[in-house]
Structures are given as structure tokens and as C-alpha cells.
N, C-alpha and C positions, 0 to 999 in steps of 0.2 A: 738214444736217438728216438725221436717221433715222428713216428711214419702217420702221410697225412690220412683221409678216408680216400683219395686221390689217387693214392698209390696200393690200397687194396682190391684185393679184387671183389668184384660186385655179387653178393651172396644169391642162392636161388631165388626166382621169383621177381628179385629187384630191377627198376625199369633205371638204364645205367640212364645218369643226366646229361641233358643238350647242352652244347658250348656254345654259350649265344656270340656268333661275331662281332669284330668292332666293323662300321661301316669302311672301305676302302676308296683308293683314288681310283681316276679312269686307267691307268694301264696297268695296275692289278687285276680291274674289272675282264675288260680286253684277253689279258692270257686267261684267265680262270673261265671265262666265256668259250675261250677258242678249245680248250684244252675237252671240255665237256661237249660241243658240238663237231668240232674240225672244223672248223670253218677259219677262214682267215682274217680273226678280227681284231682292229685296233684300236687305240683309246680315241682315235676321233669316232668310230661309231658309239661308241658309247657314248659321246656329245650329242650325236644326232638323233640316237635312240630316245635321247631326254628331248630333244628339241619337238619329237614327235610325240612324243606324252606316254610312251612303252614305263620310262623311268621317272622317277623323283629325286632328288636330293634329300638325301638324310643329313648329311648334315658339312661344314663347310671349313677350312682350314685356311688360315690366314697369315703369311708369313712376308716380312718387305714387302707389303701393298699387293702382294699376289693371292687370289684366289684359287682353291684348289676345292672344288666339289667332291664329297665324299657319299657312296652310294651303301647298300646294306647289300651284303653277298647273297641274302635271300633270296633277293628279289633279281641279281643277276639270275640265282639260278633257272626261276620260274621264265626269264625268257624262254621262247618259242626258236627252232631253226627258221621256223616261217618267217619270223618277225625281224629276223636278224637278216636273212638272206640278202631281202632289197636293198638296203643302209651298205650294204656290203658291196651289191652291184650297181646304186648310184654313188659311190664313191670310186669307185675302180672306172665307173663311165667319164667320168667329169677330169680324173685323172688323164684320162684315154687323152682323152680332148681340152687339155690346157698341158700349160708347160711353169717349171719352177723362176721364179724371177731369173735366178743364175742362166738358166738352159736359153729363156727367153731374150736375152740379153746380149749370151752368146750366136743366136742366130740373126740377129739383125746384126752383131758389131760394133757393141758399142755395151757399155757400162754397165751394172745393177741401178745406181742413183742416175744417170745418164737416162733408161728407159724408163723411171719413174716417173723422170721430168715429162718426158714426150708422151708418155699414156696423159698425162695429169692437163695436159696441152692438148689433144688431141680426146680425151673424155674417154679415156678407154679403162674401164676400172676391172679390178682383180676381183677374181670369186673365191670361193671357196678354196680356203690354206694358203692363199693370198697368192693363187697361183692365175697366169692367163689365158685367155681362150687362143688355142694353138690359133684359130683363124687372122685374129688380130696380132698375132706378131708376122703371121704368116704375110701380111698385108703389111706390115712396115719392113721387114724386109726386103720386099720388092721394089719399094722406094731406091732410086739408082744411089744419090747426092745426099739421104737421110746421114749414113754412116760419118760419112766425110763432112758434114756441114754440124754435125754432133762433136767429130774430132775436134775442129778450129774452134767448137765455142766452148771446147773445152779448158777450165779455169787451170792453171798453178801457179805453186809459189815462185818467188824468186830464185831459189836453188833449183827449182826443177825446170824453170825457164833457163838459167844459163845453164847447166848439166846433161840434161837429158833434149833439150830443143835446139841450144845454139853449139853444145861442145862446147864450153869456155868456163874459164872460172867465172866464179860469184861477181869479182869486182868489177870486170867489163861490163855484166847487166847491167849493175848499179849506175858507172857512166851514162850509160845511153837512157837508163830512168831518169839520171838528174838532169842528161841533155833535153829531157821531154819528148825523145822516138819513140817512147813507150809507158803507157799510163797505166795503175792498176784499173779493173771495170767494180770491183765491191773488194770489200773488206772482210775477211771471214774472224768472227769473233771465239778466240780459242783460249778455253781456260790456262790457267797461270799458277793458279795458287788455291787457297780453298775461298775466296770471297771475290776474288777478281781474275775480269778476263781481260784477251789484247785482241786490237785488231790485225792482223795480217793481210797485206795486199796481195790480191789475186790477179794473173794478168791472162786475156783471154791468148789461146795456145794460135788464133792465126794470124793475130796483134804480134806475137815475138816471134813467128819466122817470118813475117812480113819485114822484119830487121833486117835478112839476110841481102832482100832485094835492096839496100840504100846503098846511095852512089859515093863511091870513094872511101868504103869500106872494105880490105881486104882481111878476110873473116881465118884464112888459113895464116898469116902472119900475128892476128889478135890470138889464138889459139895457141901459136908457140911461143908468145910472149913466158919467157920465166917470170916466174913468183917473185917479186923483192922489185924487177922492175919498171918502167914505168909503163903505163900500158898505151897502145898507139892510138886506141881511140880519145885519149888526151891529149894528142895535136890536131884533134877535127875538131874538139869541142872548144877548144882555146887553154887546156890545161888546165889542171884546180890542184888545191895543197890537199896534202892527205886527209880522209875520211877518219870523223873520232876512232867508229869501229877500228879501222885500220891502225891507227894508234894504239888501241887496247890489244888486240890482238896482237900486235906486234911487244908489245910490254909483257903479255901473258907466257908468250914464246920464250925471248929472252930473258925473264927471270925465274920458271921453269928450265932453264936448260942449265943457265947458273948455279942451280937448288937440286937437279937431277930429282924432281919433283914433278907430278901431272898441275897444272893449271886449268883452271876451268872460268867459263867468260860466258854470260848472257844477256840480252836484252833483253827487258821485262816492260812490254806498253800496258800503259794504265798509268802506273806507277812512274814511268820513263825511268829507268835506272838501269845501269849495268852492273850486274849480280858478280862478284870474282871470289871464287873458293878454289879452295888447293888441297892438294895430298895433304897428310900430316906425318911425318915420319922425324921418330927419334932427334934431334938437335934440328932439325928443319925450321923454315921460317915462321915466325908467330907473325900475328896480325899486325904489331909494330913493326916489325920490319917489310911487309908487305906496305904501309902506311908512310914511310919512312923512303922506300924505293919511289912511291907513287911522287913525293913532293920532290922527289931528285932527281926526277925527269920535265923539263919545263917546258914539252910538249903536254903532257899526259895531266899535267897539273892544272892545267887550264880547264878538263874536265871533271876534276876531282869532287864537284858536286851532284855528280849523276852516276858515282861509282859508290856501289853498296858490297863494302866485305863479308864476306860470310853468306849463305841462301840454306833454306830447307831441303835443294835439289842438292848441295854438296853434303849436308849434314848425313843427306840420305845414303848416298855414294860410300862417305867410311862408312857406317852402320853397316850396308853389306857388304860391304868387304871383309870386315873385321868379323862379323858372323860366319863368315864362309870360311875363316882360315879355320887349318886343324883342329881339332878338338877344343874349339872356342864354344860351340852352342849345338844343342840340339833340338828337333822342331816338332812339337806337339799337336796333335790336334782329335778331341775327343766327338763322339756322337752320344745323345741323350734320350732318358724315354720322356721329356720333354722341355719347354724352357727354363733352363734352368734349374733340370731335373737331373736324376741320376744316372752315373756314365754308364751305357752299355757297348760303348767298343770305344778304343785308343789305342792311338798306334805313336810312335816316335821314330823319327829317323835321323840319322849323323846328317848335320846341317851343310858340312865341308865333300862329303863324300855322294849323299842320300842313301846308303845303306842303312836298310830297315833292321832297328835296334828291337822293334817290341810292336806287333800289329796280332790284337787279341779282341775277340768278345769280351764281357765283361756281365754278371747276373746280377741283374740291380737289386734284385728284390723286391722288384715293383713291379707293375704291364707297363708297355709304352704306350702309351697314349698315340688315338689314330694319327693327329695332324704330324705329330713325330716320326708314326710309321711312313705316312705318306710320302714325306721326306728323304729320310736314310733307307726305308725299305727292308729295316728290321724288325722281324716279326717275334714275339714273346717264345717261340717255341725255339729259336735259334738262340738266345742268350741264355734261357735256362736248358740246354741240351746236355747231357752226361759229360761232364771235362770241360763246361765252361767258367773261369772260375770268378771266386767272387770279388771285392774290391782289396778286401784285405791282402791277398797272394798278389794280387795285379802291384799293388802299391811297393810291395817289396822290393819288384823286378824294377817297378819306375825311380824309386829311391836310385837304385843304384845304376843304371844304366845314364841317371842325369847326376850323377857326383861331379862336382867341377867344373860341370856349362852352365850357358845363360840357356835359359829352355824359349826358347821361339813359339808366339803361336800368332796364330791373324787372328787379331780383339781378343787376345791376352788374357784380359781381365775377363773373358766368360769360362774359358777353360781352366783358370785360376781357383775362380767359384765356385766349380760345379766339382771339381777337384778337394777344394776346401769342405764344400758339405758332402762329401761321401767320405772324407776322414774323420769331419767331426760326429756324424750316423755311426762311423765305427770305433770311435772313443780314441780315436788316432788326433789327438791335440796337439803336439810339441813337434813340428818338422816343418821343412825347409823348404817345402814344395807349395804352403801354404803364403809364402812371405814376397813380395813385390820383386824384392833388391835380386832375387834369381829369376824374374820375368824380363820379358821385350817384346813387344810388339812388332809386327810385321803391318800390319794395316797400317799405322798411321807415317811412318818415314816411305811407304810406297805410295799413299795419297800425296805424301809434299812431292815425291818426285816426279810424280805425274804432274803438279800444278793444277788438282784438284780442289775444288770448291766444296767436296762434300766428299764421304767416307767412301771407296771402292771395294767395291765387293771380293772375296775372294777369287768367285768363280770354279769351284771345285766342284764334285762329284756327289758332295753330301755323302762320302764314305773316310774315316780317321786317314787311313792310306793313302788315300787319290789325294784328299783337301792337304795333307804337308806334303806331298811331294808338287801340286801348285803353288805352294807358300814357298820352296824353295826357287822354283824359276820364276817369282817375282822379286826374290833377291836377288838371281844370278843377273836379272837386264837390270835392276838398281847399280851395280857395280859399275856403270857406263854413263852417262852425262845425258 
């Protein structure tokens, strides 16, 4: 073995060498700041201390279109307590003296977007951390009629208009929409898919109790109307034949209860089409006989051209289902010392259960690089610590811990790669961890189920641990419609 000059010790006389830092982000800045003065500082004075010309940037870290300023510890260090104190006490005053959107929102009564509108209407702009001046909420709450004239012009959809406003089901609303009691006021445009959105009508909330007042409606006999039949507000309108929805819905029902199978049914505007996917189970229905049912019903057939089998939001539904049963898959996800650099922590956990199979450092052999540290918040002295091991021993425990699953990860193909060249760095060629046919993605069947237009982030912690046990409770609400 060869010991480095590193780990000898420094002979007499000898002047031991300086470890020149990599520069850091502002809330490394902030505790290393705080830890050396006491003072209580945070990574926005560090913003403010640059803003006043104390700091410079050394140098900048760039990840999905975010910037992240990275400073040199030196020169934290050489700040002053002097210099620090004010940054410290005009932030704590301005705090004194405004309030958080949420807080501000909460003392007038009324919404976060709701009192964006009315600042935005009234010229009342945010300062600093995009918080408000207590004075000026202080002054819209006094307003009597603010609160209440905010309620009524407040928008929803049509489930939340008949649900939550009138108490009734869905299809009473829709009567009294197509009788023209009630108009939407805008259309909220919500994505669908990854290139297309839909409009959605909005109807202002004192438009639909203003229904309650119309004459010759009694609202407590519409409310007990059972499901299946006809509803009373169809003898004030003059009657009408069943709604297609209702149709489909009504066909989704009874040939799901037929099949002892889940059925699923959606509208998609843009496109105008009604999306129908189904459970899949052992001898269950295939697409011909779902195709086959459609033309042997001669209500349902009539809309047979605005009926689309199959969707990416059901395709997504088995994928986690079938992920989440028993020892079907387990869910990966590594941290690097940079893009697409080598791994220094990975963790795995049972996809069906999330009990943590294997959540370890990992010695790259390399530094990480700052913009990487900035990120995960792993520092070179924590991967190479005594008993951190190297890839080879990690690889052993990962081999076998993923025998006979499909390995999970969100963008797959990056922990595949980064996985793939730390085996082939270590002469590890011929294995199975290296090969697609045992991969699956997580990111791209949670993007279709959302009706995303472009890739969703994970949203994790930037830690192997935290980011797969996210990756699982974006499967567990995949399993639902």
C-alpha cells in the first residue's frame, strides 16, 4: 500500500500546506458566517452584503435555468461583525414591518392569488422576499365589503359550483348552464398532455348562488333527486334526452361492473375526444371487445367518433400499480460529484413497501465539484471519511439487493449512465445493472398523467434518500385517475 505525503506527517521545520477552498453557495456562506461571529445570519444577507459591494462573486452555478452564486470562504471570512450587524438589523426591521403573502392574505380574508389581484389593482407592490408592508394590508382589511365582494367574484369550476356552492350533483348544474341561468365569465386554459391545453369554464361564485334565488325552484327536492333519475329541473326547462357524457359514463359503469374491472372516462378539449382506458386483468376485456360493446349499444354509437381507447393517463395508472405490487421494482436514485460524474451517494428502496434497502456514501475518487456541492451539499471530506466505501463494494450490495426488480428511477437514463461509467472506471463490463430491459422511468408516465406539456421535475431534496422516497409518492397518486 502507498501512503500519500498527505497522510505523513510534516517533518521539522516544514510549513504544513494551505487547502485552498472551492468557492460556496449563500447558505453555506450564512452558517459559516454565523458560526464564526454569532450573529444570526442568513443566506439572504449574504445577497445583501453582495448588493452593497462587502462581496463579489467568484464564481456561478447553473442548473434548469437557475442561478446559483457561489462566493470564496476567504473572503466570507475577512468580513467585519461591523459589517454584518446592519444587513442583519435592516432585515429583521423590514421583517418587523411587513407580513408573508400567506399571513397577509389571512388577515384581510381572502386568498394568496385573490390579494395579488387586489394589490396589483390597487398599486400596492411587495418589497423585499416579496413580502407586504403590514401598513397596507392593515388598510385593506379595514375595508368592510373587500372580503365579501372578493368571495362572489371568486371563479370555479363546474364541480365546485355544483358541490361545494349549490349541494347538488354535477348534472343539475349543467341543466341550468344549458338552460342559460348561468354563463361561464373566462375560460382557464389547463394543460392536457405534453403539446396541448383545454379550456375550462369558470363561473363567478355570486353568478351560482344567485341560482338559489330563482322562482320555481325547489333546491331541497333537486338535491334529493337519486342518481339514475330524472332530474326536476328538466320539467322547468322543457326536458332534454340524455347528455353524451351521461351516456358514456353510464356505458363506463355498466361494462366495468360486468368485467369487475375499474373503468376510466375523460374529456380532453383541444383535441374534443373522450379518452376510455380500463384496468387490465388476466382474461379481462381487450380493446375488441371494449370496441365491440361500443357498436352494441345504439345510443353510444352515435358518438363513436369522439371516443379515443387507450390514454397516456391510463397507461400511467397500471405502470404504478404494477410498480407498487410486491417485489415488482425497486427505486433508485444516485447523487454525483458532477453532471454526469461519479456517484458519491445512492440509496435504494422497496418500491411496494419504501423500506430502505441501501442508503450509503459512496468515494468517487474524484472532488465534487462546487456547482454539485452547491446542490446536494456533499463536501469531499464526507465521502472520503474512514468506512466510506468505494464503488466496487457499493456495486456488490446493489447487484443483489435489485435481483429480480425493474429498478425505478426519475430520468432513468441519467442514473443508468452514471451507474454504467463508474463500472466501466472499475473494469466491471458484463452486468445487468448496465442494460435498459431492467430500467423504467418514473418521470415520463407521471408527466403523461399530469397532462403535461413538458418534463416535471421531481422535486426532491437533492439527497439519494429524500429524491426516491418523492419518486415513490409520485407513483402512489399515479395509481388513481
Amino acid at each position: 500500500m502507498t501512503t500519500s505525503t498527505a497522510d505523513q506527517p510534516p517533518t521539522a521545520g516544514a510549513v504544513a500546506p494551505v487547502k485552498k477552498e472551492h468557492p460556496v453557495g449563500a447558505v453555506r456562506c450564512a452558517a459559516r458566517l454565523a458560526e464564526r461571529t454569532g450573529l444570526a445570519v442568513e443566506a439572504a444577507d449574504i445577497d445583501a452584503l453582495l448588493r452593497a459591494g462587502a462581496l463579489q462573486v467568484a464564481d456561478v452555478y447553473t442548473k434548469r435555468g437557475r442561478r446559483y452564486d457561489l462566493f470564496r470562504p476567504e473572503h466570507i471570512d475577512a468580513l467585519t461583525s461591523e459589517q454584518v450587524t446592519p444587513v442583519i438589523d435592516e432585515r429583521l426591521a423590514w421583517v418587523a414591518a411587513s407580513l408573508a403573502p400567506e399571513d397577509a392574505a389571512a388577515a384581510v380574508g381572502i386568498g394568496v392569488r385573490e390579494l395579488a389581484t387586489v394589490a396589483h389593482d390597487r398599486q400596492i407592490e411587495r418589497g423585499r422576499f416579496g413580502r407586504y408592508a403590514r401598513a397596507d394590508i392593515e388598510a385593506l382589511a379595514a375595508e368592510e365589503d373587500l372580503a365579501e365582494q372578493v368571495r362572489l367574484d371568486r371563479l370555479v369550476t363546474a364541480d365546485q359550483a355544483a358541490t361545494e356552492l349549490l349541494d347538488c350533483a354535477r348534472r343539475h348544474f349543467d341543466i341550468a348552464v344549458e338552460a342559460g341561468w348561468v354563463a361561464p365569465k373566462l375560460h382557464h386554459h389547463k394543460e392536457v398532455g405534453r403539446y396541448r391545453t383545454v379550456a375550462v369554464p369558470l363561473y363567478r361564485t355570486g353568478d351560482v348562488e344567485a341560482l338559489r334565488e330563482l322562482p320555481d325552484i325547489d333546491w331541497e327536492q333537486v338535491r334529493a333527486c337519486p342518481k339514475g333519475e330524472k332530474s326536476p329541473l328538466l320539467e322547468i326547462v322543457g326536458g332534454r334526452k340524455a347528455s353524451r357524457a351521461q351516456v358514456i359514463r353510464a356505458f363506463l359503469q355498466g361494462f366495468g361492473a360486468d368485467h369487475h374491472i375499474e373503468m376510466w372516462g375523460w374529456w380532453v378539449q383541444g383535441p374534443d375526444v373522450w379518452e376510455i382506458d380500463w384496468e387490465r386483468i388476466p382474461g379481462g376485456p381487450t380493446k375488441a371487445d371494449v370496441e365491440a360493446a361500443i357498436e352494441a349499444n345504439p345510443v353510444l354509437r352515435q358518438h363513436r367518433d369522439v371516443i379515443q381507447l387507450h390514454s397516456d393517463v391510463g397507461a400511467a395508472i397500471r405502470f404504478a400499480r404494477a410498480m407498487l405490487a410486491p417485489g415488482a421494482a425497486v427505486i433508485l436514485d444516485t447523487e454525483t460529484t458532477d453532471l454526469y460524474g461519479a456517484v458519491c451517494e445512492i440509496a435504494v428502496i422497496d418500491a411496494c413497501t419504501g423500506k430502505t434497502l441501501l442508503d450509503t456514501l459512496v468515494n468517487p475518487g474524484r472532488p465534487i465539484e462546487p456547482g454539485a456541492a452547491a446542490i446536494h451539499g456533499l463536501t469531499d471530506e464526507q465521502v472520503t471519511a474512514p468506512g466510506v466505501p468505494t464503488w466496487p463494494a457499493v456495486y456488490k450490495r446493489l447487484l443483489r439487493i435489485t435481483k429480480g426488480r425493474t429498478i425505478l428511477a426519475y430520468n432513468a437514463n441519467y442514473d443508468r449512465h452514471v451507474i454504467a461509467a463508474d463500472c466501466a472506471h472499475h473494469g466491471i463490463t458484463r452486468t445487468r445493472l448496465t442494460r435498459s430491459a431492467h430500467w423504467a422511468d418514473v418521470m415520463i408516465p407521471r408527466t403523461e398523467h399530469a397532462r403535461s406539456y413538458r418534463w416535471l421535475p421531481n422535486g426532491g431534496g437533492h439527497r439519494a434518500l429524500g429524491d426516491t422516497l418523492t419518486t415513490r409518492e409520485h407513483l402512489q397518486r399515479m395509481t388513481a385517475p
